[in-house]
N, C-alpha and C positions, 0 to 999 in steps of 0.2 A: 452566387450561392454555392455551386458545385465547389469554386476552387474556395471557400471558405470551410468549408465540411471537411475536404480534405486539409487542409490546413488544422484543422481541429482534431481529425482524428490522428494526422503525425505528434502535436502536441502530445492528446493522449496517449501512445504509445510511449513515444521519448520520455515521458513525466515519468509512466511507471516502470522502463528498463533503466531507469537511473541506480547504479548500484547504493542501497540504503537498510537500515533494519528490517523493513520491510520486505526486501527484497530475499536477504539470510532466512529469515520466519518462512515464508513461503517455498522457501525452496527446501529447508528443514524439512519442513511440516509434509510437504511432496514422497520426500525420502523415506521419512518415518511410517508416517502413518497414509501413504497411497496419493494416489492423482486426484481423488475427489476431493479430500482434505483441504489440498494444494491449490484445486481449482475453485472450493469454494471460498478456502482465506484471499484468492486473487481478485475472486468477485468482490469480497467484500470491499477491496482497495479502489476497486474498478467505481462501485458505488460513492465513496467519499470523490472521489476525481470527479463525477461526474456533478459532485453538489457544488463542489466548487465550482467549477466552469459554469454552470446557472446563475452561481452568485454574482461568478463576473460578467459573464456577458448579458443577464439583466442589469448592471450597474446598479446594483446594491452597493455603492462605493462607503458608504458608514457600515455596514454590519463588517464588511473586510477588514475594514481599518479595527474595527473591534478584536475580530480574529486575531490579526497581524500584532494587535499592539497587547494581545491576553496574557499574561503573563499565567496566572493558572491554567491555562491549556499547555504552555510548556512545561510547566511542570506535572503537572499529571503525565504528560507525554513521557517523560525522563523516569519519570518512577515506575512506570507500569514498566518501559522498555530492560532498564535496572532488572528489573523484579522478571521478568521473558529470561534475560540471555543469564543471569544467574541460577536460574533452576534450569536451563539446559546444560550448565557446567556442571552442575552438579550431581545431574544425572548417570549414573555408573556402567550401563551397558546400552546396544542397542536393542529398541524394544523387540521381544518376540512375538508380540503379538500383531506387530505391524501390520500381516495383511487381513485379519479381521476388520468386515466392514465397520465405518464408523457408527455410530447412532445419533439419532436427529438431534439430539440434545446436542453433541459433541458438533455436528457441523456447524450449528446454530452457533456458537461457541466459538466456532472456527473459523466464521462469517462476520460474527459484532465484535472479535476482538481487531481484528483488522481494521476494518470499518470505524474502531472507536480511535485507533492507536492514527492510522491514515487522517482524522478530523483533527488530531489535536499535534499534527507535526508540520511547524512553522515550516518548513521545505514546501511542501505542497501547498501549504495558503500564499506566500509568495508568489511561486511559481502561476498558480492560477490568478490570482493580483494581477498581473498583467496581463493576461490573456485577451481582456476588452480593447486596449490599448494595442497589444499585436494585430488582430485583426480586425481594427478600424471598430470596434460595435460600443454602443453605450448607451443612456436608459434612453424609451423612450423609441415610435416608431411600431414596426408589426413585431412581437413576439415571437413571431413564426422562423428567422437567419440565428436571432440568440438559443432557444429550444434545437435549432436541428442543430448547430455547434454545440450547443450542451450533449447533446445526443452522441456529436462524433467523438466527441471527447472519451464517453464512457466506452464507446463502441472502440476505440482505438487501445483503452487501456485492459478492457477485457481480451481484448487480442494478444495483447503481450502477455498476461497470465495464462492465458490458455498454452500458448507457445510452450511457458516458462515450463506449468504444470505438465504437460506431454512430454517435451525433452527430458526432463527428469526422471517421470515413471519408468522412461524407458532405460532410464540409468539405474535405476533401482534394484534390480534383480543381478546386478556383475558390482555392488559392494561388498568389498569384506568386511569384517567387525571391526579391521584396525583404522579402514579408510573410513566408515561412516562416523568411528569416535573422532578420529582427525576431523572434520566438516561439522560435528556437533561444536565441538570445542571453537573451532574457530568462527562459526555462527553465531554461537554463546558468547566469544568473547566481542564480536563484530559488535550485536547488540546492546550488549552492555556498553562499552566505547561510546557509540552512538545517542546511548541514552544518557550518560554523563554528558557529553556535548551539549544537549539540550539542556539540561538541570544547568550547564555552566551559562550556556545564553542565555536562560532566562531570569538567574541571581545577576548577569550583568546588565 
């Protein structure tokens, strides 16, 4: 059990330092608008990780295959991400208001776009797809090894956002204007890339 937890929780990590759109967003979002931000869009990813890895290691193996083979999940995914990294290009300065706290509205905001954007990007249903398969689990049996790997799972990819959002905050105060519009733009454009990719896999 121990060396399966831990196994679950290096997945979760590894899954969410994989560099991806998601990755850009949160670490934008860190820059701009503070470490809470940062650390709440992380949770939210942290959250979608962890539903997959339930899915897998209860062997739900038809709802995955539904995921896996959705073709409007990829595209909602490709457009929203589209429609993300285009209004950060677009954007003309860095915000001044950046260290005014957020409002609940806004973290909540900051939490389900993650969370929605993380359920509907074929990377992450893959990658957790096999996860019952790496460590041996499938339906069927005590609940109790698949829940505490669902567990290590979230616990491990909450880790890396946490990380993510610390390291950053502490970068945040030694940006200039010209370095943080440099990191927008290339965020913005990361994203956008990213979400064309998707919109192309999912017309193919």
């Amino acid at each position: 059990m121990v060396s399966v937890v831990l196994r679950g929780f290096a997945l979760g990590f590894a899954v969410a330092a994989s560099p991806g759109p998601i990755f850009f967003l949160c670490l934008r979002r860190t820059l701009v608008q503070g470490r809470l931000c940062g650390l709440v869009s992380g949770l939210g990813v942290a959250t979608a990780d962890g539903f997959y890895a339930a899915v897998a290691t209860f062997g739900v193996a038809a709802l995955i295959a539904v995921f896996v083979n959705g073709r409007p999940l990829a595209l909602a995914g490709g457009v929203v991400l589209v429609a993300l990294g285009a209004r950060i290009l677009l954007q003309r300065s860095w915000p001044a208001q950046a260290a005014v706290p957020m409002s609940r509205r806004g973290l909540a905001w900051a939490y389900a776009s993650t969370l929605g954007l993380t359920i509907t990007n074929p990377a992450t249903i893959v990658s957790f797809a096999a996860l019952a398969t790496t460590l041996g689990l499938g339906a069927g049996g005590s609940p109790a090894r698949p829940a505490a790997v669902a567990a290590a799972v979230l616990a491990g990819s909450a880790s890396w956002w946490c990380a993510l959002a610390f390291a950053a905050s502490a970068l945040r105060a030694r940006l200039t204007q010209g370095l943080a519009r440099g990191i927008s733009v290339f965020s913005g454009a990361a994203i956008v890339s990213l979400g064309m990719v998707a919109l192309y896999s999912a017309f193919r």
